[in-house]
C-alpha positions, 0 to 999 in steps of 0.5 A: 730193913736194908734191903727193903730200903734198897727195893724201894730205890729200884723201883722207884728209878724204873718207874721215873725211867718209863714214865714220859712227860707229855710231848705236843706238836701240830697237825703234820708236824713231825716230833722226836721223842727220845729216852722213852725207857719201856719194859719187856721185849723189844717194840716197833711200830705197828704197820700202818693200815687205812688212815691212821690218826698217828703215823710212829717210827722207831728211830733207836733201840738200845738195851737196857736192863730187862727194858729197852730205852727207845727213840721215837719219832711221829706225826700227828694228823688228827689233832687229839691226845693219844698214848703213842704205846698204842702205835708198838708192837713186840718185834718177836710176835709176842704180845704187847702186854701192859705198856706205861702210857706214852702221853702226846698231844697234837695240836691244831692251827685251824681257828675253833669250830673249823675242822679243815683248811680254808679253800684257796683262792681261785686265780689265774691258773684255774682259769686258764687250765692250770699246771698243763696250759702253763707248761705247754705254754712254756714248751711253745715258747721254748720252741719259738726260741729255739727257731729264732736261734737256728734260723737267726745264726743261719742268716747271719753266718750265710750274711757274714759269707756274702760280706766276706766275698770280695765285690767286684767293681766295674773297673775289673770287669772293663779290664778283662775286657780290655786286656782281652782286646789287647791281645786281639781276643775281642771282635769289633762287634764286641767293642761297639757292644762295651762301647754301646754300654758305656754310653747309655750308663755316662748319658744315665749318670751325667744326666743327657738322656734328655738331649739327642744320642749325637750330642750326648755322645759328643758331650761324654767324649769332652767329658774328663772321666769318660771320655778318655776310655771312650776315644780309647775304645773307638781307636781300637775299633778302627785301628788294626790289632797289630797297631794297637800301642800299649795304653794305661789302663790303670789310668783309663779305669780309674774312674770306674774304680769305686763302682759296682759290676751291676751297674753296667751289665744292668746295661746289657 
């Protein structure tokens, strides 16, 4: 009596330990189904072939007993029930045998009587062409950046070298001039020259080119910033080199001091 007490104990704990209660998913959604205790060899999951209403993967095997206690994880992709023994197969070759069903159901989200997602909107990018038109799109405006970039800092740092080069003003080209004529480096052709230059630049800018060349030249010799240089160069024109008495120039140039070289060699 025992023993057939003891029998009857055995088996009922194998059949609790490889039966499963059903597990339920959606379509696409993937599930893990653990402590699924199935008797006989080890099993795996049967090589997938055409379109498979149930893709399986055995993600644990452990021994136990004359059985193995497996970890199962699978996806759905035909919403249905189905034993998901079906999907195994002996690792040694051997047949399968008879296997306890292994109960899964997979559910779908669609509304009843519609068997395939709804089509989507139509919008901007089919029209225009898609993923390619907005990646050449992109590409086009990558490159537009990056010409701006180059030829931008170009222009700037050839900007910032104009800026950093000093500018000369017309006081230091009149004093070249003058100092070379100090040491007699400069023919009287050359003084009537700046003298000549001198003249049409103060009878531009004091306003005279209206009034005779006799009387402008009278007026910028009376005129207390262009005079003195002028008188100055006349003296040298007519007065030997070695009579020459040292001048100041700083105080001759002085009015020439803030003014661009352009504006008399535009003269020349």
């Amino acid at each position: 009596m025992v023993i057939t007490v003891l029998a009857w104990l055995v088996s009922a704990s194998f059949a609790q330990e490889g039966s499963t209660s059903a597990a339920s998913t959606t379509v696409g959604a993937p599930m893990t189904l653990r402590d699924v205790v199935l008797p006989g060899g080890e099993l795996v999951a049967k090589p997938i072939e055409g379109d498979p209403a149930m893709i399986v993967q055995v993600i644990d095997a452990i021994r136990h007993g004359d059985s193995w206690r497996y970890t199962f994880r699978f996806s759905g992709l035909e919403p249905g029930s189905y034993d998901l023994s079906e999907w195994l197969v002996r690792k040694d070759g051997s047949p399968p045998g008879d296997l306890p069903i292994v109960p899964v159901t997979i559910e779908t989200l669609l509304p009843a009587g519609q068997v395939t997602p709804n089509e989507l909107p139509v919008g901007w990018l089919p029209r225009l062409g898609g993923y390619k038109v907005v990646m050449s799109a992109a590409a086009i405006l990558w490159s537009l950046m990056l010409l701006v970039l180059i030829f931008g800092g170009r222009r700037k740092k050839q900007k910032a070298e104009v800026e950093s080069v000093p500018q000369r003003s017309l006081a230091d080209l009149l004093k070249e001039r003058l100092e070379a004529g100090l040491e007699n480096n400069v023919s009287p052709q050359q003084y009537a020259e700046l003298e000549r230059m001198l003249f049409s630049w103060w009878r531009k800018r004091l306003g005279y080119e209206s009034i005779p060349a006799d009387e402008a030249l009278k007026q910028i010799r009376s005129n207390e910033h262009a005079g003195p240089l002028m008188l100055q160069l006349e003296q040298w024109m007519h007065r030997p080199a070695g009579s020459r008495q040292e001048v100041d120039l700083a105080k001759l140039l002085e009015p020439y001091r803030h003014l661009s070289v352009t504006e008399l060699e535009g003269l020349s």
